[in-house]
N, CA, C and O atoms as a CHARMM CRD file, in Angstrom:
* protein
*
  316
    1    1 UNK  N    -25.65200  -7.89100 -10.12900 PROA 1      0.00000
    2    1 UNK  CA   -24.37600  -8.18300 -10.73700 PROA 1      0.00000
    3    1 UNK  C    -24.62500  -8.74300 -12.13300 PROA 1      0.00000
    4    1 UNK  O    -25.56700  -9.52900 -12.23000 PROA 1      0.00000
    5    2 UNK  N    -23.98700  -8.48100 -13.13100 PROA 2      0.00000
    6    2 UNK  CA   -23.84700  -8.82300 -14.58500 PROA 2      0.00000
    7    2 UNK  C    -22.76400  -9.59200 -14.56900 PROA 2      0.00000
    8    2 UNK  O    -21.62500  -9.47600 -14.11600 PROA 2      0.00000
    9    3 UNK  N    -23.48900 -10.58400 -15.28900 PROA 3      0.00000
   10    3 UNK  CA   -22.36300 -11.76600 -15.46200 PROA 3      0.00000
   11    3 UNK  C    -21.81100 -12.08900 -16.78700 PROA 3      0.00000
   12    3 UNK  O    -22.63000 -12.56300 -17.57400 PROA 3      0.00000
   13    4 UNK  N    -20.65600 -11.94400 -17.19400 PROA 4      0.00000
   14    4 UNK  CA   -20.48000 -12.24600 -18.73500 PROA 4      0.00000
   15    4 UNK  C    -19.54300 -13.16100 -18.96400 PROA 4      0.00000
   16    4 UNK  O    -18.50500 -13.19400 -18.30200 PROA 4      0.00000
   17    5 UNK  N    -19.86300 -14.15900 -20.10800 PROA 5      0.00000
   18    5 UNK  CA   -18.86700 -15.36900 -20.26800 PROA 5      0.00000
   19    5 UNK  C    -18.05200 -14.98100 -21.21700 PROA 5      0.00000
   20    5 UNK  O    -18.18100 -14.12400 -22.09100 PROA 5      0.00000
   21    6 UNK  N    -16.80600 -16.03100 -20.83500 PROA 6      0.00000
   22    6 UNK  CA   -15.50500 -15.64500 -21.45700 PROA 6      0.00000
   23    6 UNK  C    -15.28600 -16.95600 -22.15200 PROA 6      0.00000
   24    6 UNK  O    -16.23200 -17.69700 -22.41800 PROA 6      0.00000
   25    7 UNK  N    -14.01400 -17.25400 -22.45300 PROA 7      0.00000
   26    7 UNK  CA   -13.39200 -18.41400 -22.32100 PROA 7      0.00000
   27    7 UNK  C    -12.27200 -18.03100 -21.85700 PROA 7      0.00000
   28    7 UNK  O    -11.82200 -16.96300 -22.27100 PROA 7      0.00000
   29    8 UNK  N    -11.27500 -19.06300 -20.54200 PROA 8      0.00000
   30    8 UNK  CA   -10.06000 -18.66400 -20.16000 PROA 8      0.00000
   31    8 UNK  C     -9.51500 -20.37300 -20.82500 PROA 8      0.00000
   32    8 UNK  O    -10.07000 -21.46400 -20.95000 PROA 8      0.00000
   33    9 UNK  N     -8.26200 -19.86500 -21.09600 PROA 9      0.00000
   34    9 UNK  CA    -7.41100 -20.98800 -21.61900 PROA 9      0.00000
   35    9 UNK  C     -6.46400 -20.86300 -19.80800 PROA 9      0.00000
   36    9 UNK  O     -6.20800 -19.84600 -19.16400 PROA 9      0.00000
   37   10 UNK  N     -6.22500 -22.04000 -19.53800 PROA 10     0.00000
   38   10 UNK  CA    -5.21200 -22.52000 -18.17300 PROA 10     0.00000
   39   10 UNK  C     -4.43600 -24.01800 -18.35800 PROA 10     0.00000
   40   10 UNK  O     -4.59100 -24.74500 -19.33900 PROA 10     0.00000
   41   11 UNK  N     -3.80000 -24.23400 -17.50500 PROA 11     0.00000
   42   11 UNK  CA    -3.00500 -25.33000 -17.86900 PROA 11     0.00000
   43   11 UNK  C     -3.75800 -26.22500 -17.28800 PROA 11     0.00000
   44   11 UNK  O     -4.37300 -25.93800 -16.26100 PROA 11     0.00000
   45   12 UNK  N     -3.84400 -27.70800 -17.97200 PROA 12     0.00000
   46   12 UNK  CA    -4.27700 -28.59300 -17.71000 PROA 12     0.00000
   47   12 UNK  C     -4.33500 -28.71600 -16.42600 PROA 12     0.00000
   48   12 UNK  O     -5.42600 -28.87000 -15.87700 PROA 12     0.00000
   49   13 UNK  N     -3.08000 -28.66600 -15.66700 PROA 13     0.00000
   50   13 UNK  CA    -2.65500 -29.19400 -13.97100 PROA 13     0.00000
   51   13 UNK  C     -3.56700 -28.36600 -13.19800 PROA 13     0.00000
   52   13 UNK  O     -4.26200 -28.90900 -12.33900 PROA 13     0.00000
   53   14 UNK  N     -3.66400 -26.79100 -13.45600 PROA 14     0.00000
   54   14 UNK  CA    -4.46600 -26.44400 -12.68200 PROA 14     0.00000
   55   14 UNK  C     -5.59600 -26.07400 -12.88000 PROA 14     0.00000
   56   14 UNK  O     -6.11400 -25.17400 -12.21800 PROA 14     0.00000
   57   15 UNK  N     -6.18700 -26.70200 -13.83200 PROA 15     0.00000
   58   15 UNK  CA    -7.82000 -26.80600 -13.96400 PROA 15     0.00000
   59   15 UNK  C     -8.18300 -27.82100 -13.42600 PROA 15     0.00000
   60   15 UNK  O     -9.36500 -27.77700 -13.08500 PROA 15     0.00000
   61   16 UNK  N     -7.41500 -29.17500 -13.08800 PROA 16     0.00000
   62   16 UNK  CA    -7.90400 -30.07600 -12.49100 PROA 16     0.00000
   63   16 UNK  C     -7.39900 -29.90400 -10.91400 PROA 16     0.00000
   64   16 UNK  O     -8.01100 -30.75200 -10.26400 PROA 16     0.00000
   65   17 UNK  N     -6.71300 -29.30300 -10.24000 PROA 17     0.00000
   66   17 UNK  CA    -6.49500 -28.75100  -8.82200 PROA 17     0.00000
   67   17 UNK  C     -8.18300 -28.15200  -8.95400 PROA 17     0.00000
   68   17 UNK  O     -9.07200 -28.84000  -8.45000 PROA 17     0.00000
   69   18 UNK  N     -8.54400 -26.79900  -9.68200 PROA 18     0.00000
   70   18 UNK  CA    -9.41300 -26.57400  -9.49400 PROA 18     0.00000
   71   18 UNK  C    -10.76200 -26.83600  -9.72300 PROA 18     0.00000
   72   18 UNK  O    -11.74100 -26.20900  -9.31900 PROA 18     0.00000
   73   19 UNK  N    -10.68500 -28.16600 -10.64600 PROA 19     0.00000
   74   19 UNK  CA   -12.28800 -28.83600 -10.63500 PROA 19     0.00000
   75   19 UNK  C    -12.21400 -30.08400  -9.10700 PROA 19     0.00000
   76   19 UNK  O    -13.19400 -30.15300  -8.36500 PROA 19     0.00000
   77   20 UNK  N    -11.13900 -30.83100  -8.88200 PROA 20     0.00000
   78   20 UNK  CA   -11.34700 -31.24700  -7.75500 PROA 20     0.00000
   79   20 UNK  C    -11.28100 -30.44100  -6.40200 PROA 20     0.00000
   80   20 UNK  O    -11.19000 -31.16300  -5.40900 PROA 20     0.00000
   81   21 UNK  N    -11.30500 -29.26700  -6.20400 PROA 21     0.00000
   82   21 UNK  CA   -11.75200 -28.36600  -5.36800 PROA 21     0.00000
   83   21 UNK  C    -13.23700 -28.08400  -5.64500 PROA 21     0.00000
   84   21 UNK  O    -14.04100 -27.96800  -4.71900 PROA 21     0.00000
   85   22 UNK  N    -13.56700 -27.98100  -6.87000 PROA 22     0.00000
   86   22 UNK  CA   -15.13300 -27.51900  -7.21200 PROA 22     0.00000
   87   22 UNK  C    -15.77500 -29.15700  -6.83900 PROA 22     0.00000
   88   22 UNK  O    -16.97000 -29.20800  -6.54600 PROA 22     0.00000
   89   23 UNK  N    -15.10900 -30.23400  -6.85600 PROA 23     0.00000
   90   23 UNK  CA   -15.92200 -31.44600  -6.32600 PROA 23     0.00000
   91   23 UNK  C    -15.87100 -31.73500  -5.06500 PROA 23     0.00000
   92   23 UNK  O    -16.78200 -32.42100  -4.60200 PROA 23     0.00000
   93   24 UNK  N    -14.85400 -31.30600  -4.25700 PROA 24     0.00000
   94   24 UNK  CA   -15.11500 -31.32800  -2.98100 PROA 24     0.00000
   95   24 UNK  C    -15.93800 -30.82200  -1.97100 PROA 24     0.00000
   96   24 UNK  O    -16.33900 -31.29800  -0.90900 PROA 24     0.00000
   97   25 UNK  N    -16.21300 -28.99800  -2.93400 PROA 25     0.00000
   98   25 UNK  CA   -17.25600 -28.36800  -2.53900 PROA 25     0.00000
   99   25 UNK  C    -18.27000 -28.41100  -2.10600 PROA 25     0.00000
  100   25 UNK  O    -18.82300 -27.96400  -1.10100 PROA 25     0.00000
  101   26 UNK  N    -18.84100 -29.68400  -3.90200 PROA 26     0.00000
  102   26 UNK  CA   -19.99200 -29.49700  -4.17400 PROA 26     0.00000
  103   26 UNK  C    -20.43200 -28.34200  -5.24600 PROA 26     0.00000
  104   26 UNK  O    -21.60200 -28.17000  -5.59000 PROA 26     0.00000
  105   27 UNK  N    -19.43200 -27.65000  -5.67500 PROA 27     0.00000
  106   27 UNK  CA   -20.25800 -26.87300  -6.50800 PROA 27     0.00000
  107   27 UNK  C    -19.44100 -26.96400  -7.73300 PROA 27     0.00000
  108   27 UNK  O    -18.39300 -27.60700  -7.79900 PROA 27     0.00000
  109   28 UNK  N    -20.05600 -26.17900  -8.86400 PROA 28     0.00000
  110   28 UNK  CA   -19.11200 -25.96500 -10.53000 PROA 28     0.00000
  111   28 UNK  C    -17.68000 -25.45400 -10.98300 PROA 28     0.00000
  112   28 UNK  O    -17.07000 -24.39000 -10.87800 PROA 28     0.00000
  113   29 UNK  N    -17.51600 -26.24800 -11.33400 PROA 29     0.00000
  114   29 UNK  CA   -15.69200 -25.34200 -11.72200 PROA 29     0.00000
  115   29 UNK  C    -15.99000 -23.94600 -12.29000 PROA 29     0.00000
  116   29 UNK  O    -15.06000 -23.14500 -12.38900 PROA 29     0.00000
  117   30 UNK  N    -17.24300 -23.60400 -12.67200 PROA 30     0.00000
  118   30 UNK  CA   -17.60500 -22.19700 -13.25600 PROA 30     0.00000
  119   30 UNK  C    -17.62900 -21.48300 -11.62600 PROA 30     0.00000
  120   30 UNK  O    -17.00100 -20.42500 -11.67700 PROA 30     0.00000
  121   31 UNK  N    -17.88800 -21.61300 -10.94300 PROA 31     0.00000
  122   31 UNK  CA   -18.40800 -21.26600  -9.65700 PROA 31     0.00000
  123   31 UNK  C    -17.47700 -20.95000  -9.15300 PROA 31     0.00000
  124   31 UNK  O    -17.42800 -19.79200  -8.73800 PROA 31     0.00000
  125   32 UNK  N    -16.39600 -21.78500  -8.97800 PROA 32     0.00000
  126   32 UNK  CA   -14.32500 -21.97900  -8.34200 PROA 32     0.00000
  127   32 UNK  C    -14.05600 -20.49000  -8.86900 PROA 32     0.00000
  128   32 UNK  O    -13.92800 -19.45100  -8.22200 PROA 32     0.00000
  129   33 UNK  N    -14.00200 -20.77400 -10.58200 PROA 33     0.00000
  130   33 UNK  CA   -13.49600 -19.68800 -11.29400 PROA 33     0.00000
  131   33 UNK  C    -13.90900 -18.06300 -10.50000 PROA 33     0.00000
  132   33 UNK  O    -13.06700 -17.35500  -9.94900 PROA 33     0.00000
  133   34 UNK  N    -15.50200 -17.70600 -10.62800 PROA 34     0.00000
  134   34 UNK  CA   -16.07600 -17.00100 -10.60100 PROA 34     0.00000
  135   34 UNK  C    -15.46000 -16.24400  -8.78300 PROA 34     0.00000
  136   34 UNK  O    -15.48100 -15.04300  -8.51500 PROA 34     0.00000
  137   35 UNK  N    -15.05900 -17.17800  -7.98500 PROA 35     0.00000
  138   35 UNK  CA   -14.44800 -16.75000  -6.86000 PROA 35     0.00000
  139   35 UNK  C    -13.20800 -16.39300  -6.87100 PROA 35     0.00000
  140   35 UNK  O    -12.78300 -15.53100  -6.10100 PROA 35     0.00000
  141   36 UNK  N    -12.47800 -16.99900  -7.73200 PROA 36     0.00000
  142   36 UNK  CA   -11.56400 -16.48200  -7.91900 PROA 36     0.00000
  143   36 UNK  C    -10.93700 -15.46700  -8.47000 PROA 36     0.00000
  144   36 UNK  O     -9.85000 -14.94700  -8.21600 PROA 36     0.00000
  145   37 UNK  N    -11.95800 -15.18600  -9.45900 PROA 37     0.00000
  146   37 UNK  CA   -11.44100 -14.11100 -10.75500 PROA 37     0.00000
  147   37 UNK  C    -12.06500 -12.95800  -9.41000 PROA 37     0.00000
  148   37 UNK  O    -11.33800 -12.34100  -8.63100 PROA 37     0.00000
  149   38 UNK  N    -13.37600 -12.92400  -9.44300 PROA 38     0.00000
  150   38 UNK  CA   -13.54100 -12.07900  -7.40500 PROA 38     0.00000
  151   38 UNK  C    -12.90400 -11.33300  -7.11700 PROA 38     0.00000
  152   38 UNK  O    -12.76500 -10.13500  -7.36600 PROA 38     0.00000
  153   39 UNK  N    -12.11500 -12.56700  -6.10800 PROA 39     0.00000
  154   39 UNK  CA   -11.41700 -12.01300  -5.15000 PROA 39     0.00000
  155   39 UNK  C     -9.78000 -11.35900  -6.10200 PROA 39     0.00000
  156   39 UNK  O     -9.27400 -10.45200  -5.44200 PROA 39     0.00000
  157   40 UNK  N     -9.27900 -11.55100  -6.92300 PROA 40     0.00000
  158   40 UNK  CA    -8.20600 -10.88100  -8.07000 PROA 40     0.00000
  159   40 UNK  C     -8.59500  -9.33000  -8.12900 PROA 40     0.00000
  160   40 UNK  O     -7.90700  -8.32800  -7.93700 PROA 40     0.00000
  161   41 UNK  N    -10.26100  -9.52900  -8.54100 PROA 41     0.00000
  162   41 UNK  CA   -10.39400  -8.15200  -8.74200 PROA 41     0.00000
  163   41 UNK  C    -10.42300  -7.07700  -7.55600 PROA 41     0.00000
  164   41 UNK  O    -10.26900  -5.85600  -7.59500 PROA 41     0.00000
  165   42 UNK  N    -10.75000  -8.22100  -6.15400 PROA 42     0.00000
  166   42 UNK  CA   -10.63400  -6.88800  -4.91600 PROA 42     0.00000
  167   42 UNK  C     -9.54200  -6.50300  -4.78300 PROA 42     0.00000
  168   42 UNK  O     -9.38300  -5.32500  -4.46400 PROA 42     0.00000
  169   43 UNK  N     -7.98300  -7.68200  -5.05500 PROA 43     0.00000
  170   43 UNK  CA    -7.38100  -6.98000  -4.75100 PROA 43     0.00000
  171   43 UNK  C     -6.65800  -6.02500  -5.56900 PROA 43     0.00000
  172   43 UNK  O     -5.94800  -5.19400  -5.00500 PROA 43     0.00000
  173   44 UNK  N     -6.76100  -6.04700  -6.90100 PROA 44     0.00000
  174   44 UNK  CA    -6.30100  -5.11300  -7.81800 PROA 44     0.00000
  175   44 UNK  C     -7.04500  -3.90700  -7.86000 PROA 44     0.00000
  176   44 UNK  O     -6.77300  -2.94300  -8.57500 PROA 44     0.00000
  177   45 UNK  N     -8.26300  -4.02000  -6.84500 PROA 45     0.00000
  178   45 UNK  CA    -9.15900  -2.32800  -6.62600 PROA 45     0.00000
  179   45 UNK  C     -8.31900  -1.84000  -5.44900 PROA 45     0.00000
  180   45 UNK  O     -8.08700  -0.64700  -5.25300 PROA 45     0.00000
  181   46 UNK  N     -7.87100  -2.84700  -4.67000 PROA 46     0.00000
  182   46 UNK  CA    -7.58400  -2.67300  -3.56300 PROA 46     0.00000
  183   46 UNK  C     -6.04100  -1.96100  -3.80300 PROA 46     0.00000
  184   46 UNK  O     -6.14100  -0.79700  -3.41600 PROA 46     0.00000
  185   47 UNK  N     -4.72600  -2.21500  -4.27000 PROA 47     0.00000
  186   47 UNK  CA    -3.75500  -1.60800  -4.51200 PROA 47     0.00000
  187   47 UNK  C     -3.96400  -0.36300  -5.92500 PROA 47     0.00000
  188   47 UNK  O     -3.20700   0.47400  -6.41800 PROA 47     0.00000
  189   48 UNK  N     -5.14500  -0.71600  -6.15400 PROA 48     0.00000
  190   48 UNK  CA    -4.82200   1.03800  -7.07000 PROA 48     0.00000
  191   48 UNK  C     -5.61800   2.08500  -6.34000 PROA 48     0.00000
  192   48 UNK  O     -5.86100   3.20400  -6.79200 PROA 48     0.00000
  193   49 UNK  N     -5.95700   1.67700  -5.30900 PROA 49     0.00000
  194   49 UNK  CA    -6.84000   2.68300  -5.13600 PROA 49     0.00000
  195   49 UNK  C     -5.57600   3.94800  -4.52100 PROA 49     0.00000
  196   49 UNK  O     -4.37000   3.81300  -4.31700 PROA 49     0.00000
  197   50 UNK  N     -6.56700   5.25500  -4.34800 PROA 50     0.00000
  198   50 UNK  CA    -5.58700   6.07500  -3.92600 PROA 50     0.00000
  199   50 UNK  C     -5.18400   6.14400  -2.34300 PROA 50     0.00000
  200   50 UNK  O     -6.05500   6.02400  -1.48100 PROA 50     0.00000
  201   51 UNK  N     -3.69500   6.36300  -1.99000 PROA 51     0.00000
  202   51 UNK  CA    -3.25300   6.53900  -1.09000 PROA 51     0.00000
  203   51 UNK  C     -3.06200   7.51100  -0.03400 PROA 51     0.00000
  204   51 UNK  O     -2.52900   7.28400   1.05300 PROA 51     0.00000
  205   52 UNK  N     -3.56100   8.66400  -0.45600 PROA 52     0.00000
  206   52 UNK  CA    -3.31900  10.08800  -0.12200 PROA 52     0.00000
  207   52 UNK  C     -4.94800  11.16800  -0.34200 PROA 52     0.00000
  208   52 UNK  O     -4.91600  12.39700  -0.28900 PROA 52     0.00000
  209   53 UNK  N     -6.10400  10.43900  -0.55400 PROA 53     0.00000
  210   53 UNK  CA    -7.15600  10.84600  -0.83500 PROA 53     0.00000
  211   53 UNK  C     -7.36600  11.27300  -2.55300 PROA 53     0.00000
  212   53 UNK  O     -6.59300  11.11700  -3.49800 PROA 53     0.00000
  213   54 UNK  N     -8.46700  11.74800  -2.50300 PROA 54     0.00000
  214   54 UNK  CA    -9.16100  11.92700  -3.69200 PROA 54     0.00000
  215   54 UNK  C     -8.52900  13.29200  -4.57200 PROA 54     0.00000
  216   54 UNK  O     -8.56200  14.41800  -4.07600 PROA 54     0.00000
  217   55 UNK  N     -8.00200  13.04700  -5.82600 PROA 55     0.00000
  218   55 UNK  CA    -7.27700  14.24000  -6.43400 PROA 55     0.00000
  219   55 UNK  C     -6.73200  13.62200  -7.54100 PROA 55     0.00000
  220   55 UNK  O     -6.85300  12.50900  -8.05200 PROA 55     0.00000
  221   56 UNK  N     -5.92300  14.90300  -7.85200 PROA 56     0.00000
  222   56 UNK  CA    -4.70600  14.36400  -8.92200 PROA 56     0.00000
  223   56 UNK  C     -3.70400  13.51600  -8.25300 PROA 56     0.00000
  224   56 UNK  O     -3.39100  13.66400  -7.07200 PROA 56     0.00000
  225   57 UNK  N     -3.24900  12.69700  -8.97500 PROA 57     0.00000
  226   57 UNK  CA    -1.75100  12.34900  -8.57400 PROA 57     0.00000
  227   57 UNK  C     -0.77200  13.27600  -8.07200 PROA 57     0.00000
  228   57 UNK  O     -0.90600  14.48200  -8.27600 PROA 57     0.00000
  229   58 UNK  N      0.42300  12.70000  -7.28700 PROA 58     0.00000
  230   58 UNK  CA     1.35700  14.07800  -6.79900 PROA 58     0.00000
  231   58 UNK  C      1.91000  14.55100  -7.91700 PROA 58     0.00000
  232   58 UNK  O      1.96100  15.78100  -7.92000 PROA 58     0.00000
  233   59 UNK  N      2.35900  14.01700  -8.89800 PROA 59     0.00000
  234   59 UNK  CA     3.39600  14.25500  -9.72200 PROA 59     0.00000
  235   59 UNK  C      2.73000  15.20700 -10.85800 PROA 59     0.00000
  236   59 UNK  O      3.33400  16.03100 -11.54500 PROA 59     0.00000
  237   60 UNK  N      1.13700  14.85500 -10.90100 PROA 60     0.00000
  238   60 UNK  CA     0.64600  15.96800 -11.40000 PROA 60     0.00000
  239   60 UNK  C      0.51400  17.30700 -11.18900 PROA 60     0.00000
  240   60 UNK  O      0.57700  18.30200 -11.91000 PROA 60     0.00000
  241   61 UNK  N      0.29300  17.08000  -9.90000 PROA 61     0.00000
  242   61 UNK  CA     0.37900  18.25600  -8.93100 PROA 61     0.00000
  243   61 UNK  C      1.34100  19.34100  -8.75100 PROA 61     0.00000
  244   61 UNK  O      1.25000  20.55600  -8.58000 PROA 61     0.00000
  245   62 UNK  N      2.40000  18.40200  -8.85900 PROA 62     0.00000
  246   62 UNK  CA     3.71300  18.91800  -8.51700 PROA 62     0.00000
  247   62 UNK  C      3.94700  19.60200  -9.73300 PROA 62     0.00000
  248   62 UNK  O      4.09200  20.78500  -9.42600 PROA 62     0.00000
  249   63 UNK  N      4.09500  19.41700 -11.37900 PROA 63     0.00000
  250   63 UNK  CA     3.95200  19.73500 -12.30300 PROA 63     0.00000
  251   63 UNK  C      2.67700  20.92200 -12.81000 PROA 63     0.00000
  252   63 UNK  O      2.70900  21.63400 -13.81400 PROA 63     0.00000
  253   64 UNK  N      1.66800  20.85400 -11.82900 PROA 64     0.00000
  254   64 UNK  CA     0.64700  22.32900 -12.48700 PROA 64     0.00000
  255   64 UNK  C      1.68400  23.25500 -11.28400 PROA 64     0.00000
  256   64 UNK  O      1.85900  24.45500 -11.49700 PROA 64     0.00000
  257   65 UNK  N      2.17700  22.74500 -10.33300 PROA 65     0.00000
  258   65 UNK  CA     2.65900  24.09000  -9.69300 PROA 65     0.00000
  259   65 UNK  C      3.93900  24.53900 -10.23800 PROA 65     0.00000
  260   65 UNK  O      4.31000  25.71300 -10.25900 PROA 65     0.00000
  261   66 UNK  N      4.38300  23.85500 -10.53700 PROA 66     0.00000
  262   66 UNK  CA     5.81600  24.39800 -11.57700 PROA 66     0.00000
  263   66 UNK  C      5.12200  25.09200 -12.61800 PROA 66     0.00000
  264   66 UNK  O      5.78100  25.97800 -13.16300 PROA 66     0.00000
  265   67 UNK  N      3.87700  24.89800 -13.05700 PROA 67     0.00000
  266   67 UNK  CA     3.78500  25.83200 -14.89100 PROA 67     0.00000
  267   67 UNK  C      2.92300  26.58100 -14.06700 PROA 67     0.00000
  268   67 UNK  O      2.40900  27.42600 -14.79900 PROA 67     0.00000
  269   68 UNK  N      2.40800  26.72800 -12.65900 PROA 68     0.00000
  270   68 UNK  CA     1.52600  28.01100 -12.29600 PROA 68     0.00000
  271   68 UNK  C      2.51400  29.10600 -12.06600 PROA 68     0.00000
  272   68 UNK  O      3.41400  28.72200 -11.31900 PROA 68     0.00000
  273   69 UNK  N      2.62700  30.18100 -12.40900 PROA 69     0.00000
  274   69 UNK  CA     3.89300  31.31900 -12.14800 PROA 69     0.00000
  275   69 UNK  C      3.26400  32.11800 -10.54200 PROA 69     0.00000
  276   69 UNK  O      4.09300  32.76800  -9.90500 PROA 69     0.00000
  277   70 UNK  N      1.93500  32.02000 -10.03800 PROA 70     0.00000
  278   70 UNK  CA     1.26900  32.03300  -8.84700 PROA 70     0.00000
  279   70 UNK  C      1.65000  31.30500  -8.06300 PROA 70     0.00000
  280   70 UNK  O      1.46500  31.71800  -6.91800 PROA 70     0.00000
  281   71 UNK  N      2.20200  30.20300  -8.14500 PROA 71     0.00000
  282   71 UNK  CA     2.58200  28.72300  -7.00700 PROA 71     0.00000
  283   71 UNK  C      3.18500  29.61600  -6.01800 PROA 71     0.00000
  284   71 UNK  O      3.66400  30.69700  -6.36100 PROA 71     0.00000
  285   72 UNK  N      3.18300  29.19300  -4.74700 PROA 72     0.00000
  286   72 UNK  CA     3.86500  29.27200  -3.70900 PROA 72     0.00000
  287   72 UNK  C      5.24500  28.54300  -3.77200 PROA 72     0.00000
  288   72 UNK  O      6.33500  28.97900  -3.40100 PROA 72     0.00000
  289   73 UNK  N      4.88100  27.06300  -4.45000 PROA 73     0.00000
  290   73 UNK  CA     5.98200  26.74500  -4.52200 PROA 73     0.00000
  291   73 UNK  C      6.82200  26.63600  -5.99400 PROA 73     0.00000
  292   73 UNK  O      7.68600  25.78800  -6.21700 PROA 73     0.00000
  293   74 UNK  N      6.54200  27.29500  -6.59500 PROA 74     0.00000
  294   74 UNK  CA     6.78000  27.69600  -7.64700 PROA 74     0.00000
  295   74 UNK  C      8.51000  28.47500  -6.92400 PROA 74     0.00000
  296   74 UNK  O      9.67400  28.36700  -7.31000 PROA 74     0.00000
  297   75 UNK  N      8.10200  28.94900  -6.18500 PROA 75     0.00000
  298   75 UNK  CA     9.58900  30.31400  -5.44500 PROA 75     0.00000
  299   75 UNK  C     10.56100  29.22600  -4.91100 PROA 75     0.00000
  300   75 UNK  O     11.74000  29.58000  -4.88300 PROA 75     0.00000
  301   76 UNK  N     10.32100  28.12200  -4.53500 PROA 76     0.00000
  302   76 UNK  CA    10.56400  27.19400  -3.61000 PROA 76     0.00000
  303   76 UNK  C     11.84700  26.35500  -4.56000 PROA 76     0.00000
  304   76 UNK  O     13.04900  26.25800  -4.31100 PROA 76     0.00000
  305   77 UNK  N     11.08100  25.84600  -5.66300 PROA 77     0.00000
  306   77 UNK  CA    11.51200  25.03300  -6.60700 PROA 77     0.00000
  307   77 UNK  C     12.66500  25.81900  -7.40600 PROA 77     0.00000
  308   77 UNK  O     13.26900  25.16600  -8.25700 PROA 77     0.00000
  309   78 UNK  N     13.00400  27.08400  -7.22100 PROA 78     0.00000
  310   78 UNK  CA    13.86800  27.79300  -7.68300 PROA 78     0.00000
  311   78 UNK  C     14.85800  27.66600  -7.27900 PROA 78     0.00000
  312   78 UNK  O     15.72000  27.42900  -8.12600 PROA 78     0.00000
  313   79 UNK  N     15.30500  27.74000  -5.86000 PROA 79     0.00000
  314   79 UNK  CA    16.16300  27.33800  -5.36000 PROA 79     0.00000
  315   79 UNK  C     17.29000  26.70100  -4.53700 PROA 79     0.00000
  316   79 UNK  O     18.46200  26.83300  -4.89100 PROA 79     0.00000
């Protein structure tokens, strides 16, 4: 894992919620952070991922079969 530093600006109130969590621990408010920013990112992998398997989007889909004049549903969408 590659680790790269930032700076995050947060509000006073909850940097100190989260350094007295990092003292209760035992471990660094860098450490708190680093779990947190984490677990944010599983779940933002977690809701984009795809729903319907690996491909285009539907709407793409739906759109090459309207400009394919071959579509099956190309006949469909007519009427």
């Amino acid at each position: 894992m590659t680790v790269r530093r930032t700076t995050v600006a947060a509000d006073s109130a909850d940097l100190l919620v989260l350094d007295s969590e990092a003292q209760r621990r035992g471990v660094s408010l860098a450490q708190v952070l680093r779990e947190i920013v984490a677990r944010e990112a599983i779940e933002l992998r977690r809701r984009h991922r795809s729903r319907f398997g690996i491909g285009r989007p539907a709407a793409g889909i739906a759109q090459l079969a309207v400009n394919d004049e071959e579509s099956p549903a190309r006949g469909r969408l007519r009427s």
